[in-house]
C-alpha positions as CSV (number, residue, x, y, z in Angstrom):
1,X,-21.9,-4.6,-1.3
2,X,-19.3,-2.1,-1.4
3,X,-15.8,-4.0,-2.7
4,X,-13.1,-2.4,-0.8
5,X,-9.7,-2.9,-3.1
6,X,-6.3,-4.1,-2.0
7,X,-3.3,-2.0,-3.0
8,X,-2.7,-4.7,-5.5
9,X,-5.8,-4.1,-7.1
10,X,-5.7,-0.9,-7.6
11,X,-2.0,-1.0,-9.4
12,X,-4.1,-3.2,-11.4
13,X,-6.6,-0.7,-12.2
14,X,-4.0,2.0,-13.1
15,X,-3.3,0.9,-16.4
16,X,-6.7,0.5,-18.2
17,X,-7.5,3.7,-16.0
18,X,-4.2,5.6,-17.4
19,X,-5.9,4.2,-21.0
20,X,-9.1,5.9,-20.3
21,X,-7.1,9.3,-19.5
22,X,-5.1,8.9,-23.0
23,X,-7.9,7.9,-25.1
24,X,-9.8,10.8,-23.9
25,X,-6.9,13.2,-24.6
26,X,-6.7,11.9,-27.8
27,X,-10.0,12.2,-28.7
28,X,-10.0,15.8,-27.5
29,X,-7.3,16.8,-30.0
30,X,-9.1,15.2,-33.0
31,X,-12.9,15.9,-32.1
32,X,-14.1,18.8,-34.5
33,X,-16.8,19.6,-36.7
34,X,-17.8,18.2,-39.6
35,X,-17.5,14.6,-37.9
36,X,-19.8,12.0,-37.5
37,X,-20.6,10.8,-33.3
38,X,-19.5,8.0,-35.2
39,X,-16.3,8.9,-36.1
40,X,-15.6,9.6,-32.7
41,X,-16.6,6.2,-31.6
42,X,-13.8,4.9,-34.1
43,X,-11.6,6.7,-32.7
44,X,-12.2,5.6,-29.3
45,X,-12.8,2.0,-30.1
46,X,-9.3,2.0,-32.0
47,X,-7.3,4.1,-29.4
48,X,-8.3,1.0,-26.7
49,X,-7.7,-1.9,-28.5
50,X,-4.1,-0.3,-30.0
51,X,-3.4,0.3,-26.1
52,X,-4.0,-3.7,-25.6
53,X,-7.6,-3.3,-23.7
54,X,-11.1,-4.0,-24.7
55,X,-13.7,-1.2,-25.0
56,X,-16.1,-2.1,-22.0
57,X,-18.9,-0.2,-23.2
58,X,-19.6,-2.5,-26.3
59,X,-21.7,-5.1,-26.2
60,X,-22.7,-4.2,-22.4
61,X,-26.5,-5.1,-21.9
62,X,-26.6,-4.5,-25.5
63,X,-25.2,-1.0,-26.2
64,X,-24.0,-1.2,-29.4
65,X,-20.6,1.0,-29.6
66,X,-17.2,1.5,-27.9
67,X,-18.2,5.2,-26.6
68,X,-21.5,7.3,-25.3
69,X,-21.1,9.8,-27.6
70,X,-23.9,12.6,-26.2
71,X,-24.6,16.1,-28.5
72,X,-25.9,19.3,-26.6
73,X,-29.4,18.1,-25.3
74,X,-28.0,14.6,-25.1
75,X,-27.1,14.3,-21.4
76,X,-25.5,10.7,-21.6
77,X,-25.4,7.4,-23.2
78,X,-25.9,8.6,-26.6
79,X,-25.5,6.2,-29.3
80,X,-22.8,7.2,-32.3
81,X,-24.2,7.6,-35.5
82,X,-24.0,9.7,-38.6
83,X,-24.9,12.6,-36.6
84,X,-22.5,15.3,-37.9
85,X,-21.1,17.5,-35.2
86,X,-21.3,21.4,-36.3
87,X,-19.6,24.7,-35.0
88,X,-21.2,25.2,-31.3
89,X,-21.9,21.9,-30.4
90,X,-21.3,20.7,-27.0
91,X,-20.3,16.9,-27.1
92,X,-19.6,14.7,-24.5
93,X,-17.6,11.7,-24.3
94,X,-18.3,8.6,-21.9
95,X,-15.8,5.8,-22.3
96,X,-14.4,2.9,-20.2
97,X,-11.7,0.2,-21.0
98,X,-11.2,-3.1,-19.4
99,X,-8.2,-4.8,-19.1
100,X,-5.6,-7.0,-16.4
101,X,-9.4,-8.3,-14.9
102,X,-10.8,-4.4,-14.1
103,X,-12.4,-1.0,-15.6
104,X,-11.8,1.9,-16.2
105,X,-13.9,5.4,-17.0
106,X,-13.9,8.4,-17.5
107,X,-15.7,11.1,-19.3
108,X,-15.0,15.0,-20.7
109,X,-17.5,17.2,-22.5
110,X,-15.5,19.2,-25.4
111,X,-16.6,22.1,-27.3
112,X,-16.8,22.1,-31.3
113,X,-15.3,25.5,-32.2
114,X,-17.0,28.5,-30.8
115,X,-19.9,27.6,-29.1
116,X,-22.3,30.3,-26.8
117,X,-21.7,31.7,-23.7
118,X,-23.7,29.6,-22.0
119,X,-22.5,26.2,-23.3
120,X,-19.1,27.5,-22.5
121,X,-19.7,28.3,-18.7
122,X,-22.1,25.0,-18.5
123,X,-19.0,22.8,-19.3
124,X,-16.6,24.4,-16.9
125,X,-18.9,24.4,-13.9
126,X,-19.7,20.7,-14.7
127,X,-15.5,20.6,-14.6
128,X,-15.6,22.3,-11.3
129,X,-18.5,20.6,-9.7
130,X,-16.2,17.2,-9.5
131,X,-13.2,19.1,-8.0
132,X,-15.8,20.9,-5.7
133,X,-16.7,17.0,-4.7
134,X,-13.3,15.9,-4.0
135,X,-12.6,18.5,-1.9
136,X,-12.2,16.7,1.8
137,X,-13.4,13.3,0.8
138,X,-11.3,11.1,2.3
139,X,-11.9,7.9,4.2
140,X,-14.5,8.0,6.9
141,X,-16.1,11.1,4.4
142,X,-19.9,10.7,4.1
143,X,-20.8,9.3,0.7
144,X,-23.7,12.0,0.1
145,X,-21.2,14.8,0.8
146,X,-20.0,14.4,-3.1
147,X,-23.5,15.1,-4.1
148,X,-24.0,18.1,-1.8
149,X,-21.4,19.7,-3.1
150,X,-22.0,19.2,-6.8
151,X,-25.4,20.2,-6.3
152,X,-24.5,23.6,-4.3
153,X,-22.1,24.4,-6.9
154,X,-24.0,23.6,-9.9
155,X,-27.2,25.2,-8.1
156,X,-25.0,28.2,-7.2
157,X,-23.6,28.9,-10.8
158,X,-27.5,28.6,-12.0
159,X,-27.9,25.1,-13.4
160,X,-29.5,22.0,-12.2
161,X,-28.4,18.4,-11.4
162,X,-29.4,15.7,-13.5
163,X,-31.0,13.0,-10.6
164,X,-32.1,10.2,-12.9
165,X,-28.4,8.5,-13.7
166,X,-25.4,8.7,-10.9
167,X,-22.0,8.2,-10.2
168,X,-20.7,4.1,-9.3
169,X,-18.4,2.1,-8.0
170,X,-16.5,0.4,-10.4
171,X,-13.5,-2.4,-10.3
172,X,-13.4,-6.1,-12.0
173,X,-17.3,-5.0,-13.0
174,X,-17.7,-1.3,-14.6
175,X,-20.7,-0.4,-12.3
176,X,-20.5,-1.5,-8.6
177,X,-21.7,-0.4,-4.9
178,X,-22.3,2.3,-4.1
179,X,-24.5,4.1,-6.4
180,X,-22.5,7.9,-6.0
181,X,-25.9,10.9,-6.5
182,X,-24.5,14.4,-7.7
183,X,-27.4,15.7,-4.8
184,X,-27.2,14.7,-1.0
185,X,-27.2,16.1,1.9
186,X,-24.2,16.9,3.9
187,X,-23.5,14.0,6.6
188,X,-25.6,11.4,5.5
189,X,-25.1,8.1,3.8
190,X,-22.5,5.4,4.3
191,X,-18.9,6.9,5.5
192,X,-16.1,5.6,2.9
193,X,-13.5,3.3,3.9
194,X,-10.1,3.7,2.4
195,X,-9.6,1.7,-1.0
196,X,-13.3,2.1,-2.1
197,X,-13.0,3.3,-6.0
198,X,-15.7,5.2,-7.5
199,X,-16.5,7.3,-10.3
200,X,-17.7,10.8,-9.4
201,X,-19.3,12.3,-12.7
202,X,-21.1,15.3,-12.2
203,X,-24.1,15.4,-15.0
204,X,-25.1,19.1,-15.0
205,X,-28.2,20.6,-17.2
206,X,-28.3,24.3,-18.2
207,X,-32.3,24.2,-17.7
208,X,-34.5,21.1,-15.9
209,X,-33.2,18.4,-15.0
210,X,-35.3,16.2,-16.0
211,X,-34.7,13.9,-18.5
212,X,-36.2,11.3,-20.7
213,X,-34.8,8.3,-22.8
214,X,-35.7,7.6,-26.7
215,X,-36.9,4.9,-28.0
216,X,-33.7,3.4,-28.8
217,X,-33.4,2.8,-25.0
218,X,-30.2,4.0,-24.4
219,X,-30.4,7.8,-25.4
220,X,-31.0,10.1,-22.1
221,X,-32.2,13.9,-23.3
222,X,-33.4,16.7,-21.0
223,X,-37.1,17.4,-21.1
224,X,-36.6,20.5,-22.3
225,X,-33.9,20.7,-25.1
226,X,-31.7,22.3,-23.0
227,X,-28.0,21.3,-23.1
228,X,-25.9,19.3,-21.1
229,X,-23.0,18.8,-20.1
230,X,-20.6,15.2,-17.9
231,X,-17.7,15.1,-16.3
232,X,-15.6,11.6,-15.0
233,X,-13.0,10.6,-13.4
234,X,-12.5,7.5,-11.4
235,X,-11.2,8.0,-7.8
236,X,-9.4,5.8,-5.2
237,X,-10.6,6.7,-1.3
238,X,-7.3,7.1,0.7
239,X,-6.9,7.9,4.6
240,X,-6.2,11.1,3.9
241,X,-7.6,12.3,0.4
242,X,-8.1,10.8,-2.9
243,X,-6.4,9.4,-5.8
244,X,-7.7,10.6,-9.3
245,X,-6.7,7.2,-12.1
246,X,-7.7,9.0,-15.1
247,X,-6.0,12.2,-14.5
C-alpha cells in the first residue's frame, strides 16, 4: 500500500530529511584518503545523533553500522570496516536518520582525490540520471517513467543500470510502497498521487550490472569488478512537480 502523506507529515519529515542533507555535506568535506569506511561511519553516526536523531540504518534487520559505506566495485550496502580508502577511489555513502516518528535518506558518491576518467564521468551521470528522473514527475506521472529515464540516460552515456536493488517509498518506516526501478518503460505502472514520498536513487555500473552479495549478507558487488557509483534524494510528489527534502 502506497501511504499518501498529509502536509503535516511531510513538515515532519523535513527535519530528519534536512539532517540527512547536512550529514552528507559534512561528510563530503572530511571524506579523504588514508581513512578507514569506518571512520566515515563515525562520522555519520556522530553527525546524527549531535543533530538529536537516531541513525536508522543501525541495527535494521541486523546491519551493523550507522552508514553503507560502498568502495568502487561496492555498489551498495557496504559494511564499514578498516578498509582504508586510497587516492582514486570512488566511495559512496548511503545514510538515513529517523526522528519526530519518520525517515530520512539520502545518498552521494564522492571521489578520493584524483580518481580516472571513467570513475569521474560514472559519478556525474549517476548525478544526472536522478535529475533526468525528476524531470516532469509530478502527480498523475507514471511511476516507471523514473526508471525510463535513468536507464536512457545511463544507457546513453554508456553504462548500465543496476536491476537487483531499487528506489522506495519511505515515511514513519525507511522502506515503503512503491518499490521505485531505475528501468521501466515509459507509461506504465501506477500514476502518483500528490504527497506520495519516495526515494529515487539511481545505482549506475560502469560495466554489467549484475551484481552479487558476499557472504556477510549485506555487501552488493558487480559481477565483474567494475565500479559503481548511487545517488539519493528523497522526493515529495506535488500537483505540479516535486519537492527534493535532502537538497
Amino acid at each position: 500500500m502506497i501511504f499518501v502523506k498529509s502536509e503535516q507529515e511531510i513538515a515532519l519529515m523535513r527535519e530528519p530529511n534536512a539532517i540527512v542533507r547536512d550529514c552528507l555535506k559534512y561528510v563530503g568535506g572530511h571524506i579523504g584518503a588514508g581513512m578507514t569506511t569506518k571512520d566515515v561511519d563515525a562520522l555519520v553516526e556522530n553527525f546524527i545523533r549531535a543533530s538529536g536523531a537516531e541513525p536508522s540504518c543501525l541495527g535494521y534487520y541486523g546491519y551493523p553500522a550507522s552508514a553503507c559505506v560502498s568502495v568502487n566495485e561496492v555498489v551498495v550496502h557496504g559494511i564499514p570496516s578498516e578498509r582504508v580508502l586510497r587516492e582514486g577511489d570512488i566511495v559512496s555513502v548511503d545514510l538515513c536518520a529517523y526522528k519526530n516518528g519518520f525517515h530520512g535518506d539520502g545518498a552521494r558518491t564522492f571521489c578520493i582525490g584524483k580518481v580516472s576518467e571513467e570513475k569521474q564521468k560514472l559519478v556525474r551521470v549517476t548525478e544526472e540520471c536522478f535529475f533526468k528522473a525528476i524531470e516532469g514527475l509530478k502527480e498523475g506521472t507514471p511511476l516507471y517513467d523514473i526508471g525510463y529515464r535513468v536507464q536512457s540516460h545511463a544507457e546513453a552515456n554508456g553504462f548500465s543500470v543496476i536491476r537487483a536493488y531499487t528506489g522506495h517509498g519511505i515515511g514513519r518506516e525507511m522502506h515503503e510502497d512503491p518499490s521505485v526501478p531505475n528501468v521501466g518503460h515509459r507509461g506504465t505502472g501506477v500514476r502518483l498521487k500528490a504527497g506520495t514520498v519516495i526515494c529515487i536513487e539511481p545505482m549506475i555500473a560502469a560495466g554489467t550490472f549484475r551484481v552479487k552479495v558476499l557472504p556477510d549478507g549485506w555487501t552488493a558487488v558487480t559481477l565483474d569488478e567494475r565500479p559503481a557509483a548511487h545517488y539519493e534524494n528523497t522526493v515529495v510528489i506535488r500537483e505540479d512537480g516535486v519537492e527534493i527534502l535532502t537538497l
